[in-house]
TITOR-705892 format. One record per residue: residue in one letter; y, x, z of N, C-alpha, C in turn. Coordinates in steps of 0.2 Angstrom, whole numbers, padded with zeros to 4 digits, always signed. Layout:
! TITOR-705892
aYXZYXZYXZ;...
! end
This chain:
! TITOR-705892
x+0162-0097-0167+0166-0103-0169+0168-0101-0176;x+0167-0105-0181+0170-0106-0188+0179-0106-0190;x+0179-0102-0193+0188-0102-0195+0189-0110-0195;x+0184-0113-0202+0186-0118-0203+0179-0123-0203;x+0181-0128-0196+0178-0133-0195+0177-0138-0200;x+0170-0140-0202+0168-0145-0207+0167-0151-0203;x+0161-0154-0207+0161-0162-0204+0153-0163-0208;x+0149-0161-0205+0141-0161-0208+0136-0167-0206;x+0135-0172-0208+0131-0178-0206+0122-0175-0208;x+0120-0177-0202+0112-0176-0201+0108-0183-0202;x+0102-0182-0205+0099-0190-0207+0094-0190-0201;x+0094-0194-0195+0089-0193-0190+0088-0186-0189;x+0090-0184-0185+0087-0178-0183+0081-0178-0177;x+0077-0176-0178+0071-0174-0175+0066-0170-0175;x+0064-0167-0170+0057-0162-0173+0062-0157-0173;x+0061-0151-0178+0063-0145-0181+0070-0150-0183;x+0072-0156-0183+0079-0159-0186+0082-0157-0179;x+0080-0157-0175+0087-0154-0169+0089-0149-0167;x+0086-0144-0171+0089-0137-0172+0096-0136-0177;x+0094-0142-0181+0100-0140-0188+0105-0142-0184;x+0105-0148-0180+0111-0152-0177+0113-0146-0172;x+0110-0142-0169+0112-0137-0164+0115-0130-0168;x+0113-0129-0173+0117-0124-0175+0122-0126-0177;x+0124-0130-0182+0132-0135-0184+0134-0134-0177;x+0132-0136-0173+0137-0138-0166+0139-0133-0164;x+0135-0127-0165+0137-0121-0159+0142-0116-0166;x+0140-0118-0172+0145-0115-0176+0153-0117-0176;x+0152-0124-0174+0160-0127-0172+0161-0133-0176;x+0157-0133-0180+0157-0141-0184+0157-0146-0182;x+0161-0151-0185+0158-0159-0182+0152-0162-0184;x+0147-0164-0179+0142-0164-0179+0141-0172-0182;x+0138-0176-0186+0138-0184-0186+0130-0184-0186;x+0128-0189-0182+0122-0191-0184+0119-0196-0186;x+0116-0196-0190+0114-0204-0196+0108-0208-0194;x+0109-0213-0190+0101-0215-0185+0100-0220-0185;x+0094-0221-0183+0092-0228-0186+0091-0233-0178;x+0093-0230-0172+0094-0232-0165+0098-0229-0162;x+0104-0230-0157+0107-0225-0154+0104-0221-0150;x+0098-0225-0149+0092-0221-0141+0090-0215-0146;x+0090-0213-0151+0088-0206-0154+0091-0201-0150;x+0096-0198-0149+0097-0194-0146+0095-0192-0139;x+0092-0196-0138+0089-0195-0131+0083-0195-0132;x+0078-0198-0137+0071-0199-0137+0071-0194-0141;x+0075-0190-0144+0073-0181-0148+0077-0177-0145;x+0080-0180-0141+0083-0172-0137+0086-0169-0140;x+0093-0172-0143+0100-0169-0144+0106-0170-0143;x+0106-0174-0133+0111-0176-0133+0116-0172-0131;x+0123-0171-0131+0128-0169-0130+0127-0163-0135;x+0124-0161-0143+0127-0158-0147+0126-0162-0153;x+0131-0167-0154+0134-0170-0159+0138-0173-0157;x+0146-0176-0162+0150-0179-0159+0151-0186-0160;x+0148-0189-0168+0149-0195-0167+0139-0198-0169;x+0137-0205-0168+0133-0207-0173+0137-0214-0177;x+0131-0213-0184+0132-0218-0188+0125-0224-0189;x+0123-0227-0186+0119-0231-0187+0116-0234-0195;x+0111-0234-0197+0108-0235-0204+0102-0237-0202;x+0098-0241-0209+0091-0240-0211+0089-0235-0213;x+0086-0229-0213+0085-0224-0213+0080-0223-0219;x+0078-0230-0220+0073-0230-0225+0074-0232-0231;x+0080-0234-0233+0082-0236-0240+0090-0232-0236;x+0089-0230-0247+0094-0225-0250+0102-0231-0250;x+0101-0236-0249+0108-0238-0250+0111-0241-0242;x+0105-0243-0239+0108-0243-0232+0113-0237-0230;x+0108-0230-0231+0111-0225-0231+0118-0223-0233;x+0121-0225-0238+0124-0223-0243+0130-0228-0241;x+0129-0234-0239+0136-0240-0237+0136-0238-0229;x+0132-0235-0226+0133-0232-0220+0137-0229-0220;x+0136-0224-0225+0143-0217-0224+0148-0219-0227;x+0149-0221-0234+0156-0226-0236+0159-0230-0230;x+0155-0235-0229+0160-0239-0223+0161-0233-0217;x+0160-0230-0215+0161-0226-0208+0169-0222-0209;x+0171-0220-0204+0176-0215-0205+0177-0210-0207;x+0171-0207-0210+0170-0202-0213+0169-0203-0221;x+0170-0207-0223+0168-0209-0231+0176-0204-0235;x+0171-0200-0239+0175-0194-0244+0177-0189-0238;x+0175-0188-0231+0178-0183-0228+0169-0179-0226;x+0165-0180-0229+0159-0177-0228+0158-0170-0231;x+0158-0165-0228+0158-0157-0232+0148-0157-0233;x+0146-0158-0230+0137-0159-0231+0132-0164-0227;x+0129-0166-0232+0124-0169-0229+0115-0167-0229;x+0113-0166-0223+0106-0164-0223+0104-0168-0218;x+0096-0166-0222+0090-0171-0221+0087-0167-0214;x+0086-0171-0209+0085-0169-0204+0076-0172-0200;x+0074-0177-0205+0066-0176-0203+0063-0178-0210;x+0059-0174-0214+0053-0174-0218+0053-0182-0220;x+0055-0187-0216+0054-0192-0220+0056-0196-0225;x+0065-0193-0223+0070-0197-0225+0074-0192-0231;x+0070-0184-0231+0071-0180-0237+0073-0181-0242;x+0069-0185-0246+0072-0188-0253+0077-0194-0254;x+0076-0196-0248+0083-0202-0248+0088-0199-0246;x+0089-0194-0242+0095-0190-0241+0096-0188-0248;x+0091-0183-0252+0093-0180-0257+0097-0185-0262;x+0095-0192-0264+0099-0196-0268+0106-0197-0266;x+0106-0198-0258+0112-0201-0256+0117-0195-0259;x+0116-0188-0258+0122-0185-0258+0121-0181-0265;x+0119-0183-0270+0119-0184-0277+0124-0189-0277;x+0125-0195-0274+0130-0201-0276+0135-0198-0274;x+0134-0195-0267+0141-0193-0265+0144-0186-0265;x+0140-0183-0271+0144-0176-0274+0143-0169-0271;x+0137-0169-0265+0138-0165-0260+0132-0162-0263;x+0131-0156-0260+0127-0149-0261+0119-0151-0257;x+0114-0151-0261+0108-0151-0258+0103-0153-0263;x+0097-0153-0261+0091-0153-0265+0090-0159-0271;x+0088-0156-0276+0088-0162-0280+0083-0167-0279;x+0084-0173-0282+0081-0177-0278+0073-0178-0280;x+0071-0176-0287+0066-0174-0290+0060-0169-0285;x+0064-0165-0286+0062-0160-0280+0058-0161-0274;x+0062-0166-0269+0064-0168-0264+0056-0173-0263;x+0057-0178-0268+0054-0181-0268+0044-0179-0272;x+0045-0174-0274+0037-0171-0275+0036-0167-0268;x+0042-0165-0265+0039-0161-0259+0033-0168-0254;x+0039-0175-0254+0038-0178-0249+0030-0183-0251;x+0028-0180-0259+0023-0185-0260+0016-0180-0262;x+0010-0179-0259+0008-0172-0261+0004-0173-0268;x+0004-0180-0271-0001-0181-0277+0006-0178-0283;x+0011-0181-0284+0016-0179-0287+0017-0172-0286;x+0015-0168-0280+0016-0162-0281+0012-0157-0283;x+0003-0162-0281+0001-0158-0283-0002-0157-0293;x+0002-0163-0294+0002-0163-0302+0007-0159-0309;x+0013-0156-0301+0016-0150-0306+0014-0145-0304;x+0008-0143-0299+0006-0137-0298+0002-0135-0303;x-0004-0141-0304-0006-0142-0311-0002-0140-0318;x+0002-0144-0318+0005-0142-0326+0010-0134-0326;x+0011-0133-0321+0014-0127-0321+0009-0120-0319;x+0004-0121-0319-0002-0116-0320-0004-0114-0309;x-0001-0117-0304+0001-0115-0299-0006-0115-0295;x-0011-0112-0292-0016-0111-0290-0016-0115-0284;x-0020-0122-0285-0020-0126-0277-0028-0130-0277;x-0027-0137-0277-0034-0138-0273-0036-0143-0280;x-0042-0146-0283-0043-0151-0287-0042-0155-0284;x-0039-0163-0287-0039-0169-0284-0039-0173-0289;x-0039-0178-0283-0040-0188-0289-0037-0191-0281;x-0032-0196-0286-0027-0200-0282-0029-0206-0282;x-0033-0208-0277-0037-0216-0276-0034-0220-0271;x-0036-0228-0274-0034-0232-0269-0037-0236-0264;x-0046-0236-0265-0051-0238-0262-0055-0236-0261;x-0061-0239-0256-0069-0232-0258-0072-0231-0265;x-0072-0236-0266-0075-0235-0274-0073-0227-0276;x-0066-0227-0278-0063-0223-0282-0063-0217-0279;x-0062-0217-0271-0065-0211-0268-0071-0209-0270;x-0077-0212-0270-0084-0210-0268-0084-0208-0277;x-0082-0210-0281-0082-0206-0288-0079-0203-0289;x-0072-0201-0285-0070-0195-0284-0072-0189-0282;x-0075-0190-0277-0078-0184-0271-0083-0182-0275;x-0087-0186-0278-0096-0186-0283-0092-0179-0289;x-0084-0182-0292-0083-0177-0299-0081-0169-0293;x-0077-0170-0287-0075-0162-0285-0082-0159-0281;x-0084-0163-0281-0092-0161-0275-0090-0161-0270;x-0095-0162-0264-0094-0161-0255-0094-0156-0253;x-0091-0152-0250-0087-0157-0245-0081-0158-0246;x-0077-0162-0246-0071-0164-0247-0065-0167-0243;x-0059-0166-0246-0053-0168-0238-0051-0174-0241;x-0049-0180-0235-0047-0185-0239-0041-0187-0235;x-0034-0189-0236-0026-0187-0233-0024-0193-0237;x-0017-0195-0233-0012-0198-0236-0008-0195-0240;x-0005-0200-0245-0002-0195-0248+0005-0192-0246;x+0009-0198-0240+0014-0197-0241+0015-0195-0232;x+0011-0192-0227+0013-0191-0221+0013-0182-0219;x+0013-0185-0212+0014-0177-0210+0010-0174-0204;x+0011-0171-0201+0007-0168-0195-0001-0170-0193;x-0003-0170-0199-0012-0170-0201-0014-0175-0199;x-0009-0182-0198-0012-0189-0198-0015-0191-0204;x-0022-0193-0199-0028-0195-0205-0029-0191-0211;x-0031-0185-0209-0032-0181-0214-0040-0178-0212;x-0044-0179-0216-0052-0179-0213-0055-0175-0219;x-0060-0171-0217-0063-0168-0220-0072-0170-0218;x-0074-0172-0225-0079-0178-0226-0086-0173-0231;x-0091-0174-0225-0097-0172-0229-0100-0175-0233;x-0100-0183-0231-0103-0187-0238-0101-0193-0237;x-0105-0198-0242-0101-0204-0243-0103-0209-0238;x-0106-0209-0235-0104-0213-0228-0101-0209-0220;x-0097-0202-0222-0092-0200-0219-0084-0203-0223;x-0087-0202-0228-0082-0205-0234-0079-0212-0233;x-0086-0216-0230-0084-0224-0231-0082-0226-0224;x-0083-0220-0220-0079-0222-0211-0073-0219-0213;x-0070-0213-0215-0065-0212-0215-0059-0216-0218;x-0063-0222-0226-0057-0224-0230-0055-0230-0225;x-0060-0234-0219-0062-0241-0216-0054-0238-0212;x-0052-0233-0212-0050-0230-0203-0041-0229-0209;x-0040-0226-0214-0035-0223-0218-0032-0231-0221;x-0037-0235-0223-0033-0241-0227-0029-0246-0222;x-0031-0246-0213-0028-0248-0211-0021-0245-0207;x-0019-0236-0208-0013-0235-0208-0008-0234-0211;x-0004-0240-0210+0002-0244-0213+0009-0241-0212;x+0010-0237-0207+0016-0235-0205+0017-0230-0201;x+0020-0226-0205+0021-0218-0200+0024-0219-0196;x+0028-0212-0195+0032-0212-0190+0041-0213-0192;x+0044-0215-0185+0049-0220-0190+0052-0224-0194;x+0043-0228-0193+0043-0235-0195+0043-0234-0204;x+0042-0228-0207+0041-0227-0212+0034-0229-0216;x+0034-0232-0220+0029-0234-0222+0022-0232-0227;x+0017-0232-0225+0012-0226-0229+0010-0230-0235;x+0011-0224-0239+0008-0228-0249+0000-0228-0247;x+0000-0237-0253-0008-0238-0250-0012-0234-0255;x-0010-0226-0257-0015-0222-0261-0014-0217-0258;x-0022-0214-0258-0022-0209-0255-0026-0200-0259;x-0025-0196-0257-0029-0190-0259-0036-0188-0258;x-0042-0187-0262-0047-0185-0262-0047-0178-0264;x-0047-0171-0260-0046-0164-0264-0053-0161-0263;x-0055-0155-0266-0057-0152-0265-0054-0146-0259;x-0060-0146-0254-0060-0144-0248-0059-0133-0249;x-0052-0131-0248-0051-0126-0248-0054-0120-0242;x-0061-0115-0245-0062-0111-0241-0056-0105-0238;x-0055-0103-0232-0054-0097-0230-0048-0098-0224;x-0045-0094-0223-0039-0093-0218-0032-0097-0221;x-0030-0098-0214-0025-0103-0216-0018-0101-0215;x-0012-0099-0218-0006-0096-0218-0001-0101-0220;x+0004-0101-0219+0012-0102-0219+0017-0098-0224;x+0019-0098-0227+0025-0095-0227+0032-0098-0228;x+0036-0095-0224+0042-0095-0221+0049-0092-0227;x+0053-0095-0231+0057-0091-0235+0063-0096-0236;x+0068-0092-0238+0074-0096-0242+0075-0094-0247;x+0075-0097-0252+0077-0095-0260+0086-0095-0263;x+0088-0092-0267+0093-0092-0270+0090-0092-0278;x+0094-0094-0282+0092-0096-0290+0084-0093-0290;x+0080-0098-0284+0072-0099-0287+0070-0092-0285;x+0072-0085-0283+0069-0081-0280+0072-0078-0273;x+0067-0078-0270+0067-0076-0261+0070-0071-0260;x+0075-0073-0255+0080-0067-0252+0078-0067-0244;x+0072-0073-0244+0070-0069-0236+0062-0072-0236;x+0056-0070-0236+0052-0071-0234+0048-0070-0227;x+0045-0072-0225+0037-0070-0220+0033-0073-0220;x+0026-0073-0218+0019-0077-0217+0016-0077-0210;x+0018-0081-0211+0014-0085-0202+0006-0085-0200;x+0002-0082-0198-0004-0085-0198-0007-0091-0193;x-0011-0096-0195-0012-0100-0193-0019-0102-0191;x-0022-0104-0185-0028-0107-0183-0027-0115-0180;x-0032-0117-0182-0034-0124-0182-0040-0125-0176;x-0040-0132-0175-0045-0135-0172-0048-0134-0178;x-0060-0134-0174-0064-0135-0178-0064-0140-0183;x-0067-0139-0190-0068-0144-0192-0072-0152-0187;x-0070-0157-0190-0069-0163-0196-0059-0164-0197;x-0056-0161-0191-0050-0160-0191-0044-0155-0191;x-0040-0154-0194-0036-0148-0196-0029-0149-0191;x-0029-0147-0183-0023-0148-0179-0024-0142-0179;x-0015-0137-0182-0013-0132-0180-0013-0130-0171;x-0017-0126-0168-0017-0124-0163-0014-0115-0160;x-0011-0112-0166-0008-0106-0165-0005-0104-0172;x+0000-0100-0169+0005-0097-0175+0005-0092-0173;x+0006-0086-0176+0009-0079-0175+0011-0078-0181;x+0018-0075-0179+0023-0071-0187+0024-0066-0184;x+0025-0060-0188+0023-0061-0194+0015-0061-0192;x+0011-0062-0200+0001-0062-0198+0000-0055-0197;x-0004-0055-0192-0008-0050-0191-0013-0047-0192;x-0016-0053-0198-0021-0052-0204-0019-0052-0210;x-0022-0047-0215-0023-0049-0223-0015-0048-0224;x-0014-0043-0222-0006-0041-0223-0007-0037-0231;x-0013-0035-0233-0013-0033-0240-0012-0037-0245;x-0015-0042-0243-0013-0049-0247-0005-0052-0245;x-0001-0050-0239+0005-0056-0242+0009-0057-0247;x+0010-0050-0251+0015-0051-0257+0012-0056-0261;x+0004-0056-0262+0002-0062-0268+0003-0070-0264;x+0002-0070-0257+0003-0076-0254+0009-0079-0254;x+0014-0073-0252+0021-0073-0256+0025-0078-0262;x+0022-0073-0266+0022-0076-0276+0020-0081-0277;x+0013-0084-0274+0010-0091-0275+0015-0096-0269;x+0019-0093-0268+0024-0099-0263+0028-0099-0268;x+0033-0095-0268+0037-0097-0273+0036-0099-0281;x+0030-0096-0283+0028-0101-0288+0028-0108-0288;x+0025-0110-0281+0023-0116-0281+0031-0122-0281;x+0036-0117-0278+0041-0119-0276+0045-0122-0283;x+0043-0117-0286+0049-0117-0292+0045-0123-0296;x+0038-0124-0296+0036-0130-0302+0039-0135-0300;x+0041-0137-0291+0042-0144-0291+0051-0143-0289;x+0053-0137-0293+0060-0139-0293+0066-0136-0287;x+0060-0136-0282+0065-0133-0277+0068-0126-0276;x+0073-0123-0278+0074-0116-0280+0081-0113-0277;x+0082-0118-0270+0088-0117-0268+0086-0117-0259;x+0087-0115-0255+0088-0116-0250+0080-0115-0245;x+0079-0119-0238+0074-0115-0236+0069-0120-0238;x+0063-0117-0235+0054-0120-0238+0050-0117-0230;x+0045-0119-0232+0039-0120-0228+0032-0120-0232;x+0029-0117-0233+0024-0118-0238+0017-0117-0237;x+0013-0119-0234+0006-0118-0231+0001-0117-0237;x-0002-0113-0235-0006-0108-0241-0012-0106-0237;x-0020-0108-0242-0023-0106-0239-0028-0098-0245;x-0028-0095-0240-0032-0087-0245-0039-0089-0245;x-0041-0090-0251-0047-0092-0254-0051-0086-0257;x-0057-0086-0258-0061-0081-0261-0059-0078-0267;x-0056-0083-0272-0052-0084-0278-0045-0081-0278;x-0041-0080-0272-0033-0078-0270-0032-0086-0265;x-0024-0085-0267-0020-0091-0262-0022-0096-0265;x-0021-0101-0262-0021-0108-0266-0017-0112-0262;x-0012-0115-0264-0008-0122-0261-0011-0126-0258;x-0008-0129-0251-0009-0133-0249-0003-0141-0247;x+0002-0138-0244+0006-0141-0247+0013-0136-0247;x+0019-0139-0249+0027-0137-0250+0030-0141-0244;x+0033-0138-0239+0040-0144-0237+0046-0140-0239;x+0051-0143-0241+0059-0140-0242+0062-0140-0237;x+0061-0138-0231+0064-0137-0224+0063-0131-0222;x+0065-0128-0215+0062-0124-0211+0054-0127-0208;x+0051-0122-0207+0044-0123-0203+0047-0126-0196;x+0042-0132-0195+0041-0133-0189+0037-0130-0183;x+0034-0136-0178+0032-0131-0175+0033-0125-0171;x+0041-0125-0170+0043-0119-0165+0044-0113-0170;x+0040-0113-0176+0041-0108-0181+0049-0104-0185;x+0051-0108-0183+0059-0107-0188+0065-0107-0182;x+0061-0112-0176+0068-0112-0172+0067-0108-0165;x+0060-0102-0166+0058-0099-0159+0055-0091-0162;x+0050-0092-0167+0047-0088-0171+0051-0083-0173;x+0053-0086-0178+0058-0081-0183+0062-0076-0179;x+0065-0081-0174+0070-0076-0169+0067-0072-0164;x+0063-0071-0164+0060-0068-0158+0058-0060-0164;x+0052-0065-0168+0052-0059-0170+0056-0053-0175;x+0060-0059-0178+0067-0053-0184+0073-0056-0181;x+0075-0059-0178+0082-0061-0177+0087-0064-0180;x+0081-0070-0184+0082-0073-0189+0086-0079-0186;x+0091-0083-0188+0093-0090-0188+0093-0096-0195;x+0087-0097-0195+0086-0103-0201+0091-0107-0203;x+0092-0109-0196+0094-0116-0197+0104-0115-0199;x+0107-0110-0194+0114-0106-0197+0113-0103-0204;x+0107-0103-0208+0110-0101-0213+0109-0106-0217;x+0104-0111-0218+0104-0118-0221+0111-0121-0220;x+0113-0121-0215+0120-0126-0214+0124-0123-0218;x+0125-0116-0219+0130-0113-0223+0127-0114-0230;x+0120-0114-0232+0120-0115-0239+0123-0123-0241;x+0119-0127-0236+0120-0135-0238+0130-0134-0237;x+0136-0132-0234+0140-0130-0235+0144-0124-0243;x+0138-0124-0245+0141-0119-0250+0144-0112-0248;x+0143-0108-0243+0145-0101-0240+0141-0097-0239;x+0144-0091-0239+0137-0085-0238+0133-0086-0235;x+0126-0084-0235+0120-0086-0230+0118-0079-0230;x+0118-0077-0224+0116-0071-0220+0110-0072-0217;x+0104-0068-0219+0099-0068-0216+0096-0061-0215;x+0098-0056-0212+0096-0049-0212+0091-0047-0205;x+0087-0046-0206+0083-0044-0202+0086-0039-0195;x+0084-0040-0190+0088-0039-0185+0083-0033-0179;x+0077-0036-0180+0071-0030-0177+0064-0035-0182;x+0060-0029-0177+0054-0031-0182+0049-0031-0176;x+0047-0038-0173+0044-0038-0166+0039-0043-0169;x+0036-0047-0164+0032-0052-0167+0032-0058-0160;x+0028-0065-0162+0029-0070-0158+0023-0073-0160;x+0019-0077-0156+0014-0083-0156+0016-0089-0152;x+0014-0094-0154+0015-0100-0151+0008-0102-0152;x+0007-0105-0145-0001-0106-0144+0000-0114-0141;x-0006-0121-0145-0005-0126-0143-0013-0129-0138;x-0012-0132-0131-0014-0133-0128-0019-0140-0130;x-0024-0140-0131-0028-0148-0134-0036-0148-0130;x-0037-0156-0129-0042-0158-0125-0049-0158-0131;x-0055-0155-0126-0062-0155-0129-0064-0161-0128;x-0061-0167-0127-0064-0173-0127-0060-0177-0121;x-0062-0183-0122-0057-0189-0119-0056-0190-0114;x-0051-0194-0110-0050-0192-0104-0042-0197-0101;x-0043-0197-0095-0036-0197-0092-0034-0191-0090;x-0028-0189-0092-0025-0181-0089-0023-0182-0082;x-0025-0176-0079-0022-0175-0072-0016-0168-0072;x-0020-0162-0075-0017-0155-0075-0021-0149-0079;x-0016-0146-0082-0018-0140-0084-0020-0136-0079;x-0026-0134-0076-0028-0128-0072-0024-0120-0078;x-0022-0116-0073-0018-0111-0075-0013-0111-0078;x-0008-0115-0080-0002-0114-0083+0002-0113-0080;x+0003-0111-0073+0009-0110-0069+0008-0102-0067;x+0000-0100-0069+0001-0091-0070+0003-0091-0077;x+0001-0095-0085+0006-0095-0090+0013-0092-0089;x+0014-0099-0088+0022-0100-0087+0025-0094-0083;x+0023-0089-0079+0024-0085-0076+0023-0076-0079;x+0020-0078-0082+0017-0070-0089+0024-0068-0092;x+0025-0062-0088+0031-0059-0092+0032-0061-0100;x+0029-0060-0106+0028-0061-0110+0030-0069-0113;x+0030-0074-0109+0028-0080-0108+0036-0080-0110;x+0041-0084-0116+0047-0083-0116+0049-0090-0113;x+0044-0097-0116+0044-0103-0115+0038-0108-0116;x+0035-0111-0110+0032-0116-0108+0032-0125-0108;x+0029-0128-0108+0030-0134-0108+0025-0140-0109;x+0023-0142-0104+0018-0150-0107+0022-0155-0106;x+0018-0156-0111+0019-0164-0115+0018-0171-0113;x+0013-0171-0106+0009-0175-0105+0011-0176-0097;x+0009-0183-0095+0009-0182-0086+0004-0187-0084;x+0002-0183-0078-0004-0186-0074-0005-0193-0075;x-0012-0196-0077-0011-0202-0078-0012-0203-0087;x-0012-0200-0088-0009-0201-0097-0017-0202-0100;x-0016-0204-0106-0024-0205-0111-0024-0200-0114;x-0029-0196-0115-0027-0190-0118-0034-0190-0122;x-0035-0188-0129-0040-0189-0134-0040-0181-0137;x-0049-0180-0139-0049-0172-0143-0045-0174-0151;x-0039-0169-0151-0036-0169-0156-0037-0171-0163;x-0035-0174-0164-0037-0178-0172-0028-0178-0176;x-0022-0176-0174-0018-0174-0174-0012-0168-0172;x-0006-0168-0173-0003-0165-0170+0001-0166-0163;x+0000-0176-0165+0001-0179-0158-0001-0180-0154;x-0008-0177-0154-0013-0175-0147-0012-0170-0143;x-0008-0166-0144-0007-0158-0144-0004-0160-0136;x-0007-0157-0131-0004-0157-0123+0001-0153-0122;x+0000-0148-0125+0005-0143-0120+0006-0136-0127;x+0013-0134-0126+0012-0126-0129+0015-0120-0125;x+0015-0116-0127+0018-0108-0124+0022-0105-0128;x+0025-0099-0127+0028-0095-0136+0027-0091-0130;x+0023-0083-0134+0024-0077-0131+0026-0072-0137;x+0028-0068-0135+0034-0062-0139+0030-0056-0136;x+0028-0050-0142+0026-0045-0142+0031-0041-0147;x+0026-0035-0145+0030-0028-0151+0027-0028-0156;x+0020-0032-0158+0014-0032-0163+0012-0037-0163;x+0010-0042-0169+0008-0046-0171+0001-0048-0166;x-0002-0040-0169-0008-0041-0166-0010-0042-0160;x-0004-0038-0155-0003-0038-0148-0001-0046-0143;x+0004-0048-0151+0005-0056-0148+0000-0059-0148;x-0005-0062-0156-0010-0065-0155-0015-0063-0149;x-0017-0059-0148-0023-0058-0143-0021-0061-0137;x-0013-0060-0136-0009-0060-0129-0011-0070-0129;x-0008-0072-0134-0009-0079-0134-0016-0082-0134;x-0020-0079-0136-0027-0083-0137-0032-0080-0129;x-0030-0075-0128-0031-0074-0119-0030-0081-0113;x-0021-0080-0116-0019-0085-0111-0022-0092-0112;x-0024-0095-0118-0025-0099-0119-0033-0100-0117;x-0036-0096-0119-0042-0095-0117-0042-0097-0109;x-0038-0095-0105-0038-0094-0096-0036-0102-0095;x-0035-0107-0097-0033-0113-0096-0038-0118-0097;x-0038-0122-0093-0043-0127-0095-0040-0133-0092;x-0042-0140-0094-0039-0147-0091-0045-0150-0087;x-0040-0153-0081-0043-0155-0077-0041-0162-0077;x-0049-0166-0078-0048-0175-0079-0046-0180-0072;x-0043-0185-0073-0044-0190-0066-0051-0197-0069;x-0054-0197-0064-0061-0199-0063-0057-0208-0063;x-0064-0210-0064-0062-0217-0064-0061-0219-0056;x-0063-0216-0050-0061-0217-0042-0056-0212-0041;x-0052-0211-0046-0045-0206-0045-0046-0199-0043;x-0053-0197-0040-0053-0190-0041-0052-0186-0048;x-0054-0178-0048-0051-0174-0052-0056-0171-0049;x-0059-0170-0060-0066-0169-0061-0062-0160-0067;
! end
């Protein structure tokens, strides 16, 4: 419990946003949440740690902003933080108007857009992918022709690998623009810019890194390694921290985060920064100015150092010490459960020996009998995951890609059997 109780408002929390609201609450602060329906708290699983909500447009900065003026808390607010990826930059403006501690909104807003981000990585010398920022096929297919094939083509402004396709040529190119032009609206009814990114398709393995800055240099890193579904699509299906590969290389992988970090401003507080190790070194892939999702900041960290993200952001977005000291040195994987092809779901064959693996610290599907279930082309396909906990990185991984390996789904047939 906090000597002294503040009064910290959260903008929609969800995802990796329900962790921040859970550390504020268990540190003893008043908890407000800033939502755009009062059923959130129940549709992201935060209810009974917060104490009041505020209702708003979540998507413009003055809805925001006359939310909190008119409420009972206007000039009694000690922090305000952004609680999902989307609404980032609007948060960052709102509490620039209202004098409180947090990421600039410049910053905020190259994180949230990746052509703008990746156009300071450019000028600032920071090692990432070529691109051109198009807004139809044309402009595509003369893009892709100037970086050469194969290439990746993404929104600029989403998240959790929606519509992000990796194109061998220009009649994969010309199905993938027919499929991108007509995704209008993210998640949270946020709405996607009708321009999109052509990059140059980055060879090698694909890492994380996990850090919190103070004046622009790192007082806590680590790197996460990551595996994906086969190409044409890029769903994260496994994490292990610390990596259990290319550990010669993480100081340079390191460096190239924070580099990246500092071009677009953001030199205060935590990050997420996906990095892929190319034949060349790291190269950029994107920046987020938050904790890692995906289990990684609110399960990861703690497992393997003893790390609390999310209590030390709250104290920096409060302006007090941030304590981040390494606690042991163990390791963790989180392993994600995805179908080879389409289906009605019945059940995961083996997960009840999973769920039952010493190791095993936490379990969970996503899905119930009955459901539509399609081979991953996002993060929202993902059926099920695990977290296992080892004494070695290495030892975790194998533990996870084992257990994963032992699992398979079983379909319901169109005459209700199970195929």
């Amino acid at each position: 419990m906090m000597s002294t109780i503040k009064t910290i408002a959260f903008v929609e929390p969800s995802f990796y946003g329900v962790s921040f609201a859970r550390a504020a609450y268990q540190q003893g602060h008043t908890v407000i949440a800033i939502v755009s329906s009062k059923d959130n708290p129940k549709k992201y699983g935060y209810e009974g740690i917060y104490h009041d909500l505020i209702v708003a447009d979540i998507r413009d900065e003055q809805s925001l902003y006359q939310a909190i003026t008119d409420s009972p808390y206007s000039g009694k607010l000690d922090a305000l933080i952004p609680a999902t990826d989307y609404a980032s930059h609007l948060t960052a403006k709102v509490a620039e108007r209202l004098g409180l501690r947090g990421v600039p909104y410049e910053a905020a807003l190259k994180a949230r857009n990746k052509d703008l981000a990746r156009q300071a990585y450019a000028e600032h010398g920071v090692p990432s992918a070529d691109f051109r920022k198009v807004r139809n096929f044309d402009e595509a297919a003369a893009a892709a022709r100037e970086i050469r094939y194969p290439v990746v083509l993404k929104p600029t402004n989403c998240a959790s690998s929606q519509n992000v396709y990796f194109i061998h040529d220009e009649a994969e190119l010309q199905n993938a623009m027919d499929i991108i032009v007509d995704f209008k609206v993210t998640y949270m009814d946020f709405k996607v810019r009708e321009e999109y990114l052509i990059e140059q398709y980055l060879e090698g393995p694909e890492f994380s890194v996990e850090l919190f800055l103070q004046k622009g240099e790192a007082i806590f890193a680590a790197v996460t390694e990551k595996r994906t579904t086969p190409l044409p699509f890029f769903v994260e299906t496994l994490h292990t921290l610390p990596t259990p590969s290319h550990t010669d290389r993480q100081e340079d992988i390191i460096r190239t985060a924070v580099h990246a970090l500092q071009a677009i401003g953001l030199t205060d507080g935590p990050s997420h920064v996906e990095v892929k190790l190319s034949p060349s070194g790291p190269r950029i892939i994107e920046v987020n100015g938050r904790p890692g999702g995906d289990n990684i900041s609110s399960d990861l960290l703690v497992l393997a150092f003893g790390i609390d993200i999310f209590e030390a952001t709250v104290n920096y977005y409060l302006d007090q010490p941030v304590s981040l000291n390494t606690e042991h040195n163990r390791a963790a994987s989180i392993a994600y459960v995805t179908a080879e092809r389409d289906g009605v779901f019945e059940h995961i064959r083996g997960f009840d020996h999973v769920q039952q693996h010493p190791n095993v610290v936490r379990a969970h599907v996503a899905v119930a009998p009955g459901d539509t279930i399609t081979k991953a082309k996002s993060s929202d396909d993902r059926l099920a995951y695990f977290i296992v906990a080892s004494e070695t990185p290495q030892e975790a991984k194998r533990l996870a890609l084992s257990l994963l390996e032992s699992l398979s789904i079983a379909y319901r047939n169109q005459e209700a059997g199970i195929v």
